[in-house]
C-alpha positions in Angstrom: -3.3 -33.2 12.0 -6.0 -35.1 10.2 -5.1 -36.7 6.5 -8.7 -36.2 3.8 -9.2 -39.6 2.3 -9.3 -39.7 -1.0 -10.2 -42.8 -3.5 -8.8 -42.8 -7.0 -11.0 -42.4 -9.6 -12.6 -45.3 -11.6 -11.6 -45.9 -15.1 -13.2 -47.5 -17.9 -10.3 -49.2 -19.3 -8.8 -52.5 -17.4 -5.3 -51.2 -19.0 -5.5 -47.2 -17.3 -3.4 -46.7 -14.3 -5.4 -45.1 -11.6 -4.0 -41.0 -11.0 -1.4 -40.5 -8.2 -3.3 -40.3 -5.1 -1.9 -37.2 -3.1 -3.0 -36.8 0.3 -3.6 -32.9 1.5 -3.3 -32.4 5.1 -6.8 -30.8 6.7 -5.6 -27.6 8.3 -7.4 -24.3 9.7 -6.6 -20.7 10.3 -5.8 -21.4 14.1 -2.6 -23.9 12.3 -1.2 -21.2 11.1 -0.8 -19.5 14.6 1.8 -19.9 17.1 1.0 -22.2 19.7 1.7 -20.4 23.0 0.5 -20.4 26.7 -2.7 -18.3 26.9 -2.6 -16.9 30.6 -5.6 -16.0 32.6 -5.6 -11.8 31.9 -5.7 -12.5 28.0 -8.6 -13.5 27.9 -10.9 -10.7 27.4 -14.5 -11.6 27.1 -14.9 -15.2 25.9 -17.7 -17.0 24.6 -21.2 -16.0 26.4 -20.0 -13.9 29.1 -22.0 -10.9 30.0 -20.7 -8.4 28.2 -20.3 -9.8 25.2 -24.3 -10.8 25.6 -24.8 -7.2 26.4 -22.8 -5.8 23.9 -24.5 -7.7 21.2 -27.7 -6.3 23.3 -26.7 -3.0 22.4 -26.3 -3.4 18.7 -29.2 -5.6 17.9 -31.2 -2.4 19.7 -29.8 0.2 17.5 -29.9 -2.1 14.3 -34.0 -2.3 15.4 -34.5 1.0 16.0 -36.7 2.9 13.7 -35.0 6.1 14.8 -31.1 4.7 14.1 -30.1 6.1 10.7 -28.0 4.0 8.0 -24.8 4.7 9.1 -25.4 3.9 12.8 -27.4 0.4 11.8 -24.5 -0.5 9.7 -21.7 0.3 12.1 -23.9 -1.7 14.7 -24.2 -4.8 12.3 -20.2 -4.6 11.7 -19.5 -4.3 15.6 -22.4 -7.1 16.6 -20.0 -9.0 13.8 -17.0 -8.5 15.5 -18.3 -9.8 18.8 -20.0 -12.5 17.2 -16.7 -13.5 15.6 -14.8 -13.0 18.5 -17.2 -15.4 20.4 -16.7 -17.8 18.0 -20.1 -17.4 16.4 -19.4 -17.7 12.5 -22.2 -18.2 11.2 -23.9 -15.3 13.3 -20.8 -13.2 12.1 -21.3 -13.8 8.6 -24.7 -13.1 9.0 -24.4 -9.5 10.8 -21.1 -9.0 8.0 -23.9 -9.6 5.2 -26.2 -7.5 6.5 -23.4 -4.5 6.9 -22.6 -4.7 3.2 -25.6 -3.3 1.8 -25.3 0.5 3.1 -21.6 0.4 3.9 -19.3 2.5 2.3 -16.4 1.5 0.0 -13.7 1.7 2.8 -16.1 0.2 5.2 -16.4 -2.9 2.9 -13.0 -3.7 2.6 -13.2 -4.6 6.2 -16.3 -6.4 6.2 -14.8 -8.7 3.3 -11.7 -9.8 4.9 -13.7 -10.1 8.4 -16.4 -11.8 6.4 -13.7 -13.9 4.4 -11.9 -14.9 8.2 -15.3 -16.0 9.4 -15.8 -18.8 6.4 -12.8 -19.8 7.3 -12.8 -20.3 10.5 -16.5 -22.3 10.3 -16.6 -25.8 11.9 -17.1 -27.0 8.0 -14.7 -24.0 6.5 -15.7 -22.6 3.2 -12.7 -21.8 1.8 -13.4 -21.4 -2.1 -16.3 -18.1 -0.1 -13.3 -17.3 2.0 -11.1 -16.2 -1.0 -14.1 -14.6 -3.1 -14.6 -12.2 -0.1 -10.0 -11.6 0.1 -10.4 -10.9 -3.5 -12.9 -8.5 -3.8 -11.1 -6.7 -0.7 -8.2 -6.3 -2.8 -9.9 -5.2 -6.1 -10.4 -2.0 -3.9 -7.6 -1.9 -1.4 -4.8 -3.5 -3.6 -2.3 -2.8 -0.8 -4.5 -4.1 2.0 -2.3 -6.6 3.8 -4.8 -8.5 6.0 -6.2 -9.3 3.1 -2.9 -10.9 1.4 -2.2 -12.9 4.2 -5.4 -14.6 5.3 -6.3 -15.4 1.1 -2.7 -16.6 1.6 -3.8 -18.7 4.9 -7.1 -20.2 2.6 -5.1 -21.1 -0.3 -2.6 -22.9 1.8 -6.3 -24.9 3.5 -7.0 -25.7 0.2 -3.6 -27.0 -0.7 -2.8 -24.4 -3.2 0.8 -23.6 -1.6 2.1 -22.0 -4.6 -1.0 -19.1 -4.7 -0.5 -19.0 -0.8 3.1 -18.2 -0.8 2.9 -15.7 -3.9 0.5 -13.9 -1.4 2.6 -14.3 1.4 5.3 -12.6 -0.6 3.0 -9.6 -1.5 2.4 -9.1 2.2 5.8 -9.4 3.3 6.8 -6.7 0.6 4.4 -4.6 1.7 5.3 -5.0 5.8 8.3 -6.7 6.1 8.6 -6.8 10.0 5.5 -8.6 10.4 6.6 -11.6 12.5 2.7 -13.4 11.6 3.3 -13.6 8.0 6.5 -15.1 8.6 5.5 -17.2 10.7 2.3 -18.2 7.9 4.9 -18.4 4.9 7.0 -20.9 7.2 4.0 -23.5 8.2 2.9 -23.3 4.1 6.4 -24.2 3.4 6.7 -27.2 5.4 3.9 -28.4 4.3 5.5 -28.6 0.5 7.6 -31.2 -0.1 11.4 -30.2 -0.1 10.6 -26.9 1.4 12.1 -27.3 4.9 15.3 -25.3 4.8 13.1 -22.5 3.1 10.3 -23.4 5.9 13.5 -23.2 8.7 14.2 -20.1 7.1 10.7 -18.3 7.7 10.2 -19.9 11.1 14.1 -17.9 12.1 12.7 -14.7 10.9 9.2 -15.0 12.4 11.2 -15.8 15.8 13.8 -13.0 15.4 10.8 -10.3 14.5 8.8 -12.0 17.4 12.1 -11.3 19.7 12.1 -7.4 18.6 8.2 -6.9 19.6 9.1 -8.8 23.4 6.9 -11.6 22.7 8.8 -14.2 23.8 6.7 -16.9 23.6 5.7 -16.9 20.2 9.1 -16.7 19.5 9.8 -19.8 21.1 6.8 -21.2 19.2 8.5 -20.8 16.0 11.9 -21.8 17.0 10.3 -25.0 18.4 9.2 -25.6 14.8 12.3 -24.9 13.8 13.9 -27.7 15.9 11.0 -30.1 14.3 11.8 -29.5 11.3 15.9 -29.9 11.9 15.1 -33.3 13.1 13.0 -34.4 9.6 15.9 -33.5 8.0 
């Protein structure tokens, strides 16, 4: 994991002390995912295969279509967004979640923001601080929404903000409590705190025992592995 470098700040005064240099680990969305084996059949339409290229096809020709009315053209945008995203096209993504958000309606947008929000996050350069604008204006009309708790919690976390990631952690863990991925969030947040690693150890048990009850085994051994990491810092 790469360290930002950071210089202190100059000071006028020979006498000042510099501030207390703290270096914030660089980390992305994908960090706070179990690491497992991906096997052949999971992949399902990567990067420029044909159907994706003729999916997004498909929606650019309704979205250009004089005869397509609004609600087509903006359910086309949303689902050329999706595929974009899923290709790993942000920027296209953002631009086709953009486009959605002027004749969606109000439930419509909640989606679009979180999918918008995951897309700045997940750019090559990630724009966090856009990421979090789009989580909170989800919530400020779905204040239950949980996706939206967990992946503002996953871009406070990026920007080193634990304490606002965990509070949202907590929120989305109060409102699904089985959800092995938050778990598994909280715990990676935590033990990048300093003395959080029992609490980190913790979350990284539950995420594995939740992972267990859904028979996916090998995220569960993800999280038990960090488990075993962490033992050994200790």
């Amino acid at each position: 994991m790469c360290i930002r470098d950071r210089q202190p700040a100059t000071t006028d005064s020979a006498d000042s002390q510099p501030p207390k240099v703290v270096d914030t680990a660089l980390v992305s969305p994908e960090d706070f995912k179990p690491k497992v084996k991906i096997l052949a059949k999971h992949y399902h339409h990567r990067g420029d295969e044909p159907a994706d290229l003729e999916l997004i096809e498909h929606f650019t020709e309704i979205i250009e279509n004089p005869e397509s009315d609004i609600a087509q053209q903006t359910n086309a945008y949303i689902n050329r967004g999706v595929i974009y995203f899923r290709d790993k096209k942000y920027e296209q993504a953002i631009d086709s979640y953009t486009k959605a958000m002027e004749n969606a309606s109000e439930k419509q947008m909640v989606q679009i923001y979180v999918n918008r929000g995951m897309a700045y996050s997940s750019l090559s350069e990630p724009e966090y601080q856009l990421a979090v604008q789009d989580f909170d204006r989800a919530l400020s009309i779905a204040p239950q929404y949980f996706d939206a708790y967990v992946n503002r919690g996953i871009a406070f976390a990026s920007l080193g903000q634990y304490e606002k990631a965990i509070a949202d952690y907590t929120k989305a863990i109060a409102i699904h409590p089985d959800n092995p991925d938050v778990h598994y969030a909280e715990a990676f947040t935590l033990a990048l705190e300093e003395n959080q690693q029992q609490k980190a150890i913790e979350a990284y048990t539950k995420a594995a025992t939740l992972y267990q009850k859904e028979g996916r085994e090998e995220y569960a051994r993800s999280a038990l592995e960090k488990v075993e990491e962490l033992q050994q810092e200790i």
